[in-house]
N, C-alpha and C positions, 0 to 999 in steps of 0.2 A: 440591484438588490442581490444577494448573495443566495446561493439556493437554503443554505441553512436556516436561512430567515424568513423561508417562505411557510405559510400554514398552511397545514394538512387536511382536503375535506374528504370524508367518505361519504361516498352516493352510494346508500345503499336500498335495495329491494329486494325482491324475490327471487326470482329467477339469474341475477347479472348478464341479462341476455339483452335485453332490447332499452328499454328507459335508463337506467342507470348508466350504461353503454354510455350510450348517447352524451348523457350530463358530463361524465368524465372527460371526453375528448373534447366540448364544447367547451366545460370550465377552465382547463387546462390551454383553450387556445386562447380563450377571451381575457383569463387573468392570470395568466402562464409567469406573469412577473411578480404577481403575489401568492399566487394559489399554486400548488400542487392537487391538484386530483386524482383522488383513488375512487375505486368502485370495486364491490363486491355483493352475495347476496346471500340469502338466504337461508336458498335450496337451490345450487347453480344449475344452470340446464349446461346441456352441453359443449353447445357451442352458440355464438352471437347469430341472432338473427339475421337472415338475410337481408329483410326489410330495412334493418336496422345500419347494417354497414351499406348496401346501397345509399339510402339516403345521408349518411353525412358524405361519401363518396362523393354525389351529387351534389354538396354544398362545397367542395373543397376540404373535406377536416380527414387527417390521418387516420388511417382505419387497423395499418400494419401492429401486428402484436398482439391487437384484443382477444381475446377470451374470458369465460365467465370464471368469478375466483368464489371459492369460500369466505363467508365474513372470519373465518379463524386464520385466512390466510392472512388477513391483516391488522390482527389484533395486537401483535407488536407494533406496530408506528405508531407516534406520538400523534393523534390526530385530533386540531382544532375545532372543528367542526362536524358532523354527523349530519347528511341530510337524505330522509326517507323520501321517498319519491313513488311508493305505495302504501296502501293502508297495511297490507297483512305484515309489509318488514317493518311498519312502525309499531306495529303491536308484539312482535318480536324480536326486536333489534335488540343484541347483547348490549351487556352494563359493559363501561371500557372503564379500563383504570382512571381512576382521578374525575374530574367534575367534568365533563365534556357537552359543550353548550348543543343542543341541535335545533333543526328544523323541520318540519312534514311537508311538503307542498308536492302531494301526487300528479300523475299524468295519464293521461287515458294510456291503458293497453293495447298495441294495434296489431298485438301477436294473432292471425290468422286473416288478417283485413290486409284491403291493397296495398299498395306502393303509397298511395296518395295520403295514406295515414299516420305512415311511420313519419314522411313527410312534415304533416300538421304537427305530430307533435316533438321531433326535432325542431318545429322551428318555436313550437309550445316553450318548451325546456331553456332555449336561447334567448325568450322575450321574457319569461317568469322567472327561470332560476339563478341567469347570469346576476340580475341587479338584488335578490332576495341575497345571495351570499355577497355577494359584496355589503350590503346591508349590515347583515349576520357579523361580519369580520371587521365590520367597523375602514373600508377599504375605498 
């Protein structure tokens, strides 16, 4: 499949720190031949949680590049799909041009908790969100 033809999702939340993180590198490895994943947020924090890049680290998933982005950083791409992954950026999430289908399906926050959390839910996000957009995209 040619990259032109792949759809565009953005995971977006609050922070583009820890959960949304996460879904982009996970969606991008899982369905890397249909999906293009983005991620942005909010109210970006500074920089990607540690918890967060250790544990996909710890799974094998690329971690080089990330940082948190503004959702205005990526309000030009044409994007297929939109999925919230917490409740406050689903109650916030900007109108994008044109009809753009989306989804909600949050994840616990494991910002200040162990290792063993980020964990649960990286592997949360892998087992709920990988097969919910494929769903979504008809894939």
């Amino acid at each position: 499949m040619k990259r032109a033809e792949k759809k565009t999702v953005l995971v977006l939340c609050t922070g583009n720190s820890c959960r949304s993180q996460m879904a982009e590198v996970i969606l991008n490895q899982a369905l890397g031949e249909h999906v293009r994943a983005l991620s942005a947020g909010t109210r970006p924090q500074p920089k990607v949680a540690d918890g967060a890049l250790t544990a996909l680290d710890m799974a094998g998933y690329p971690t080089a590049g990330l940082y948190p982005k503004d959702v205005t950083a990526v309000m030009h791409e044409p994007i297929d799909l939109v999925v919230t992954v917490c409740d406050h950026a689903r109650e916030s999430c900007p109108v994008f041009p044109g009809i753009v289908p989306s989804i909600h399906l949050p994840f616990h926050d494991p910002h200040g908790e162990p290792l063993e959390r980020f964990i649960a839910v990286r592997d949360d996000i892998r087992t709920r969100l990988v097969p919910a957009v494929k769903a979504a995209l008809g894939l």
